[in-house]
C-alpha positions in Angstrom: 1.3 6.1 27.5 -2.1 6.0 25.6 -2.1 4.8 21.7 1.1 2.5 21.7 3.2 3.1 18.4 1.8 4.6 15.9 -0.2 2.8 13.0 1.4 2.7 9.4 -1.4 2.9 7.1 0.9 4.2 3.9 3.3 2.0 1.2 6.4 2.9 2.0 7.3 2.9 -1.5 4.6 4.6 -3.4 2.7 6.5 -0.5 -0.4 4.8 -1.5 -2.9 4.6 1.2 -3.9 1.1 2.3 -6.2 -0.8 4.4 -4.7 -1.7 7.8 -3.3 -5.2 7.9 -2.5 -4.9 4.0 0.8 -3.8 4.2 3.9 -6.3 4.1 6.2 -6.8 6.8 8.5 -4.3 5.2 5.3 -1.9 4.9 5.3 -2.3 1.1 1.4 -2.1 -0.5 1.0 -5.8 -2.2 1.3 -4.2 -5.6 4.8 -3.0 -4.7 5.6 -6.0 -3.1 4.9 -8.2 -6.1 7.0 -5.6 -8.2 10.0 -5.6 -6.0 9.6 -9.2 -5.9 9.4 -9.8 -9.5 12.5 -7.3 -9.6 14.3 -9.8 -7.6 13.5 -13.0 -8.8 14.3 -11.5 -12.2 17.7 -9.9 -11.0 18.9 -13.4 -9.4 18.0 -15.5 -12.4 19.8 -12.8 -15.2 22.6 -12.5 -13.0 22.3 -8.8 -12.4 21.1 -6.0 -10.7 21.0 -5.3 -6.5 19.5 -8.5 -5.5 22.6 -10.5 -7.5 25.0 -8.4 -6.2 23.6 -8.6 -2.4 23.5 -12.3 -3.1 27.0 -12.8 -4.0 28.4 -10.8 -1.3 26.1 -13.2 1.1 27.6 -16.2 -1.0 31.2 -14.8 -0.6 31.0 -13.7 3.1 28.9 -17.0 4.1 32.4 -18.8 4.0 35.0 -15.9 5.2 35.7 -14.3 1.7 34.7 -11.0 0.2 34.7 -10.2 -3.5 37.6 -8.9 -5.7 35.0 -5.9 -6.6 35.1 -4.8 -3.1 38.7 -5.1 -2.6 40.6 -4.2 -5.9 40.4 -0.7 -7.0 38.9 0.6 -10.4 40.5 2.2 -12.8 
């Protein structure tokens, strides 16, 4: 088969057009990476927001437990 996979040359995020070899691992432009980065670092350090919450499940499940959010119901 000719051509191999198919190269990625758009941000998966924005759609912006980049240079081949630009693009991060998770095919994010570097101006998107450095947001979503930023979004995180800020997340983890206010204690809030998707990274928190994905690192508190890790925390929880890295020693057999799950949190009471997941299990109780809300009302």
């Amino acid at each position: 088969m000719p051509g191999g996979r198919p190269r990625i040359e758009h941000c998966r995020h924005c759609g912006e057009r980049v240079e081949p070899g630009t693009l991060s691992d998770q095919k994010l432009c570097p101006s998107c990476g450095i947001e979503r980065l930023t979004e995180n670092v800020h997340g983890l350090r206010e204690h809030s927001g998707p990274a928190f919450e994905r690192w508190r499940r890790a925390m929880a499940a890295s020693v057999g437990g799950v949190l009471l959010d997941d299990v109780l119901p809300r009302p």
